[in-house]
C-alpha positions in Angstrom: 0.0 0.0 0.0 1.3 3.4 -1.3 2.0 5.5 2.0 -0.2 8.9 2.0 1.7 12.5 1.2 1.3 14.4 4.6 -0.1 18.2 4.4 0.2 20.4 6.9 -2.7 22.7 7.2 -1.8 26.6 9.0 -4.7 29.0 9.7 -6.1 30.6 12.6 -9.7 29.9 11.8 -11.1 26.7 12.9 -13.8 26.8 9.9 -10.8 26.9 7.6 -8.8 23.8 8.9 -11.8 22.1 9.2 -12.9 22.8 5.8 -9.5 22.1 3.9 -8.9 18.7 6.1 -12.4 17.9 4.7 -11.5 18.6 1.6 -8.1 16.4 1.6 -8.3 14.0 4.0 -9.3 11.0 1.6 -6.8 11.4 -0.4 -3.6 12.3 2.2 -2.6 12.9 5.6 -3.2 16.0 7.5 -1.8 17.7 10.0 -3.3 21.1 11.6 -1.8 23.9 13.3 -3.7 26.8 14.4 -0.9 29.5 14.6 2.3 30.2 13.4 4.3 28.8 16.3 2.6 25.8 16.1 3.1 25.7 12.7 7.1 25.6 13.2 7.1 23.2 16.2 5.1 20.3 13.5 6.8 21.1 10.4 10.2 20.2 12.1 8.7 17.4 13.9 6.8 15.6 11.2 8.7 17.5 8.1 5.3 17.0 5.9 5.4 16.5 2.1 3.3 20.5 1.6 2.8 22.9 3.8 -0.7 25.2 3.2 -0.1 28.2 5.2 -2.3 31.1 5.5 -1.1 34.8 5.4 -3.1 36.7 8.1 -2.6 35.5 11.3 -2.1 37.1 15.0 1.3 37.3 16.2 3.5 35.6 13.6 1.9 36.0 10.2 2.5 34.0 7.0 5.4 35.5 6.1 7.5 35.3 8.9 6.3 31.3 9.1 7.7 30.6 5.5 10.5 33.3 6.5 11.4 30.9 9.2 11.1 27.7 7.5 13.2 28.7 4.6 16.4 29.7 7.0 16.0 26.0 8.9 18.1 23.9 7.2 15.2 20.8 8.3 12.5 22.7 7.2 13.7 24.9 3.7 12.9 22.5 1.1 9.3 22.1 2.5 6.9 23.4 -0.7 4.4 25.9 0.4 1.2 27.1 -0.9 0.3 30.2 0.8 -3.7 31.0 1.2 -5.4 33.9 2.2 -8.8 36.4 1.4 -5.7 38.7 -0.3 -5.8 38.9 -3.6 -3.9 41.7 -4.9 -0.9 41.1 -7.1 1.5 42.3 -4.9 0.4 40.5 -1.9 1.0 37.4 -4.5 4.1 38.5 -5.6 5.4 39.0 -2.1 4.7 35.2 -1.4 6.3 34.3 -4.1 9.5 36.1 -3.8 9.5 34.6 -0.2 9.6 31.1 -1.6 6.0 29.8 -1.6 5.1 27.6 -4.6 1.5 29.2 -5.1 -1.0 31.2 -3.9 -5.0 30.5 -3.1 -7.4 32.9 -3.0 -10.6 32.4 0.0 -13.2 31.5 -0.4 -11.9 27.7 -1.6 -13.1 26.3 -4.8 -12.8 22.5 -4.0 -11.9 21.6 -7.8 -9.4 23.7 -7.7 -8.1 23.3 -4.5 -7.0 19.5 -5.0 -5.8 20.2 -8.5 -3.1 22.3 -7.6 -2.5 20.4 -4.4 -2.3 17.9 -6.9 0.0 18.9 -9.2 2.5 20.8 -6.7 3.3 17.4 -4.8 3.7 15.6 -8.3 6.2 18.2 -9.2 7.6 18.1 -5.7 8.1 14.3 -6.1 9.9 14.7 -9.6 12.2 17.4 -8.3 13.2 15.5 -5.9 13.7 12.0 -7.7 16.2 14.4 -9.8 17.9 15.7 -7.3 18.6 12.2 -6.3 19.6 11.4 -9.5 22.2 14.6 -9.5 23.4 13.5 -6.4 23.8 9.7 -7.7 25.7 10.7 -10.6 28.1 13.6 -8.9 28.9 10.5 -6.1 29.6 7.9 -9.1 32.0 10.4 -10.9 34.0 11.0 -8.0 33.9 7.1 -7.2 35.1 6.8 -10.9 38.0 9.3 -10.3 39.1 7.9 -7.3 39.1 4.7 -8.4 40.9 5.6 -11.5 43.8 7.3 -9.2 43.9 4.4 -6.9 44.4 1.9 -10.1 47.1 4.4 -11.6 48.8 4.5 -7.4 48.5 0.6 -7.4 49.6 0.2 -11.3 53.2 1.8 -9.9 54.4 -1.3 -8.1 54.3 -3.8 -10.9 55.6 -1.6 -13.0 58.5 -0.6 -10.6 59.3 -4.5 -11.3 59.3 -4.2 -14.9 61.5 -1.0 -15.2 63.8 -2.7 -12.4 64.0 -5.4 -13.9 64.7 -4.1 -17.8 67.0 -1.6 -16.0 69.4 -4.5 -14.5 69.3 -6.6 -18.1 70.5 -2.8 -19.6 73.0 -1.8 -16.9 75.1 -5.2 -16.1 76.5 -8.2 -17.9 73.6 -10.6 -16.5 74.2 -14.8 -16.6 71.9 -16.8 -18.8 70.3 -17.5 -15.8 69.9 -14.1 -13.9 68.8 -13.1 -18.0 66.0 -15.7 -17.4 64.9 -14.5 -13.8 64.7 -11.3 -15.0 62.9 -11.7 -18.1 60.3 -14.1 -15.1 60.0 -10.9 -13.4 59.3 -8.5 -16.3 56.9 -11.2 -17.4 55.2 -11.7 -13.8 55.0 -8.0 -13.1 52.7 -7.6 -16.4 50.2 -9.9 -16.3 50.0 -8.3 -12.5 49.3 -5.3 -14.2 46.5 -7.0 -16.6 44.8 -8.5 -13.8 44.9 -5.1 -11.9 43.5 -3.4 -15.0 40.4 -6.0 -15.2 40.0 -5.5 -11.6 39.4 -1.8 -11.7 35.5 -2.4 -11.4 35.8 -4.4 -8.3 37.2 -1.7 -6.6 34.4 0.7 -7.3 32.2 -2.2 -5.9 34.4 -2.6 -2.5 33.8 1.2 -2.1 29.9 0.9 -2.6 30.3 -2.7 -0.6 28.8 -4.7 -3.4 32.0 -6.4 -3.7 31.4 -10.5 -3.5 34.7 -11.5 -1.5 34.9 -15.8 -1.7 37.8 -16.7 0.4 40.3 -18.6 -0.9 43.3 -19.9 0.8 46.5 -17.9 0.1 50.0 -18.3 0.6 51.6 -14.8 1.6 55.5 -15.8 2.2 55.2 -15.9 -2.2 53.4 -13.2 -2.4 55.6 -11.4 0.0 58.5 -11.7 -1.9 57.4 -11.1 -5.1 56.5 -7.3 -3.8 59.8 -7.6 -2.1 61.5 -8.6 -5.7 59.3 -5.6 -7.7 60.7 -3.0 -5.3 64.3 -4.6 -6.0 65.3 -0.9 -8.0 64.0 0.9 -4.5 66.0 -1.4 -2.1 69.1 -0.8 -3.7 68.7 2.6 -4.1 68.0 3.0 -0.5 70.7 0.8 -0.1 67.7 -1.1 2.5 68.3 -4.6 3.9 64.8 -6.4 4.1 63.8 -9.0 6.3 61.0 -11.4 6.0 60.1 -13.9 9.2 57.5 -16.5 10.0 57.4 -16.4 13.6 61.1 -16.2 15.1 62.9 -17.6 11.7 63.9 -16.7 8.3 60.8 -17.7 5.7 61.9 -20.8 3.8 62.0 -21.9 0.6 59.3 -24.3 1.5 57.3 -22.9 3.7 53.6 -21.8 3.5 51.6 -19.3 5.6 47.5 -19.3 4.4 45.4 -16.8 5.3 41.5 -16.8 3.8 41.8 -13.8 1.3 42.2 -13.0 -2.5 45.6 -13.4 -4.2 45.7 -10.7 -6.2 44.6 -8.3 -3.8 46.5 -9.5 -0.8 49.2 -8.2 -3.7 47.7 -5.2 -4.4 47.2 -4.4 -0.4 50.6 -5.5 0.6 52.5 -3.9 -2.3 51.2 -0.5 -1.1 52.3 -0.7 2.8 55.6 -2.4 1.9 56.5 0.5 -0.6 55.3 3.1 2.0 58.0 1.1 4.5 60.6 1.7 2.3 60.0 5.2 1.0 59.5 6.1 4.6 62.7 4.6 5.4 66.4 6.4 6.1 68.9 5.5 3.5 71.0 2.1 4.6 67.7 1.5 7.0 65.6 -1.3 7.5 62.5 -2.7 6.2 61.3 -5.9 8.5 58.2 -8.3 7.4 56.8 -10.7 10.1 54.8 -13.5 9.9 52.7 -14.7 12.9 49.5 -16.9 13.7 46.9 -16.5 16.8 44.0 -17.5 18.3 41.8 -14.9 16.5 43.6 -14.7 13.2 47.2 -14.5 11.3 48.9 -11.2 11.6 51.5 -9.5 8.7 53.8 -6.8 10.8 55.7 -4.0 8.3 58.5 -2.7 10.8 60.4 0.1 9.5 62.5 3.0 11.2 60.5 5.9 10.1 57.8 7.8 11.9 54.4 8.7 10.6 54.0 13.1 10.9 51.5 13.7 14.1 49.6 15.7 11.5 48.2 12.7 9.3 48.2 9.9 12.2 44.5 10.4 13.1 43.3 10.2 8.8 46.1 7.9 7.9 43.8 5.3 6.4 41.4 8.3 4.8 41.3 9.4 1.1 43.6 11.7 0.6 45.6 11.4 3.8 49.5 11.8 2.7 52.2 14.4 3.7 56.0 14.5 2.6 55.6 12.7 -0.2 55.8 14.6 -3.7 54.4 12.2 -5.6 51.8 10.7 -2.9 48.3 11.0 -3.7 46.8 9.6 -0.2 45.4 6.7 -2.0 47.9 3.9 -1.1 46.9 2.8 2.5 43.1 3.7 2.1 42.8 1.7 -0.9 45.1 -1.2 1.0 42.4 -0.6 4.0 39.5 -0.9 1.7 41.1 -4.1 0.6 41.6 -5.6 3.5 38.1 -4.6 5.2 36.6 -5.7 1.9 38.6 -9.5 3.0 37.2 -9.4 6.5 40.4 -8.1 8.1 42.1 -4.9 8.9 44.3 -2.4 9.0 46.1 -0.4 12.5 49.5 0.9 13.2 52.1 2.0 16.3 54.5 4.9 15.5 56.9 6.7 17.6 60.1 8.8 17.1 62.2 6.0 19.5 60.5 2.7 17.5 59.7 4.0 14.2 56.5 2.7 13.0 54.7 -0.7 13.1 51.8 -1.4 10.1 49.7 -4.8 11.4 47.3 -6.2 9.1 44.9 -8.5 10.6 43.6 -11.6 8.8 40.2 -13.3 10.4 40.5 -16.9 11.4 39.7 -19.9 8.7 36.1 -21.1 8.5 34.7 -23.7 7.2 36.3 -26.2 4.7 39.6 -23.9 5.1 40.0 -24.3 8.6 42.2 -27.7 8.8 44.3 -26.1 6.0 46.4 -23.6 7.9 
């Protein structure tokens, strides 16, 4: 059943409520209000769909009502049909330039009456259903930009592996097999890129939360050093030694870690916080990568010596958020957040001048058919 429009009704004669409830009450819902106080205190308590509102009153006419309800932020987009036994064009024009929609003339001809109700809340509704629709496209064209800067911020850190590696095959005398480990990560780095590119809608969808997350088990420890390896030009630059641990040892060859998550954005998410590690770290510093299981989940620690500024601690995971960096665009740890929020996890950190700074990203627990897999 299609829910009534609600009208409130404002005049100081009884016989004229009366009359104009009468006249409307079959087809909506209608409040009264004898005076123009009242009239305030129930249009911002039950914010009705039209307000009829009559001009000569005691006390607080008309036009200080409407004056009123257009400067409450609640209340100003309430339509108003102002009536009253005035009928002289500039009384009319006065209401009009104070925002009322129309203007009635006593004595009420019923026809006429419900027509122009009539037609005023149809054009109320349509108005509306476009502002919505403004509103609707203005959000999807900023979620379009931002996720269009966030691809072209993730896009960086593959293609930091292809340019480090093409850089080394350029610059040395590399073996046949270092030629062929190189050429692996040139190769590895792009289809990363690919499947980045095709994920660009998902992204979108994780920031509307339509995004359907399946768990699948993941092994990080690979993962973890293939960001590791696409940094490669950054390390040596910074001249960085970079540690990876499961636990209180050295990751081995052979060793797995699974969380419940998605490959390719546990890459996307970890590629981010590790090249923010390094950036933020001195030259001949330290980046170190911990490994660790619990009783409520699996935890990935990023250790590095810098600190995060005091001025961007509180919106550090926000759009936006960055300070320092000439290049930064704020994108890189909201967009790793939204990833790993989007995975059932999260995101939190520890900084100070004496420890330098401590990113923790917090996988859930198995479930299911996964759980006697870690």
């Amino acid at each position: 059943m299609t829910q009534k429009h609600s009208i409130l009704v404002v005049d100081d004669e009884k016989q004229n409520r009366t009359l104009l409830s009468e006249l409307l009450k079959d087809d909506y819902k209608i409040l009264l209000a004898k005076n123009g106080a009242q009239a305030l205190e129930r249009a911002r308590k039950h914010l009705p769909d039209l307000i009829m509102l009559d001009v000569l009153m005691p006390e607080m006419d008309g036009h200080q009502v409407i004056r009123e309800l257009k400067s409450d932020e609640l209340t100003c987009d309430i339509p108003v049909i102002f009536i009253s036994a005035l009928d002289s064009a500039c009384d009319e024009e006065k209401g009009l330039e104070l925002g009322a929609l129309d203007y009635i003339s006593k004595p009420f001809h019923p026809p006429i009456v419900r027509a122009r109700v009539r037609n005023h809340l149809s054009l109320c509704a349509a108005l509306s259903q476009l502002r919505a629709q403004k509103q609707s496209l203005e959000e999807a064209a900023v979620l379009r930009d931002d996720v269009e800067r966030i691809m072209h911020h993730d896009l960086k850190n593959p293609l930091n592996g292809i340019l480090g590696a093409a850089q080394m095959m350029l610059s040395d005398s590399p073996t046949e097999d270092e030629s062929i480990e190189w050429a692996k990560m040139i190769e590895r780095s792009g289809y990363t890129m690919l499947d980045m590119i095709s994920r660009s809608l998902d992204l979108y969808k994780m920031e509307q939360g339509l995004y359907r997350f399946e768990p699948q088990p993941v092994d990080l420890i690979p993962i973890l050093k293939r960001v590791i390896s696409d940094n490669g030009a950054l390390v040596r630059m910074l001249h960085l030694g970079v540690a990876l641990n499961v636990g209180d040892h050295e990751a081995g060859g052979s060793e797995v870690f699974l969380v419940p998550g998605d490959a390719p954005l546990c890459y996307s998410m970890l590629a981010n916080l590790i090249k923010n590690a390094m950036e933020a770290s001195n030259e001949q510093g330290s980046v170190a990568i911990g490994l660790r299981c619990g009783v409520s989940g699996s935890t990935v620690s990023i250790r590095n010596q810098g600190e995060i500024p005091e001025e961007i601690r509180e919106h550090f995971f926000e759009k936006y958020a960055t300070s320092g960096k000439f290049s930064g665009t704020g994108l890189g740890t909201y967009s790793a957040r939204l990833m790993m929020q989007t995975m059932g996890g999260d995101i939190g950190f520890e900084t100070s001048a004496e420890s330098g700074t401590e990113v923790m990203v917090r996988f859930p627990l198995f479930s299911g058919d996964f759980a006697a897999m870690n």
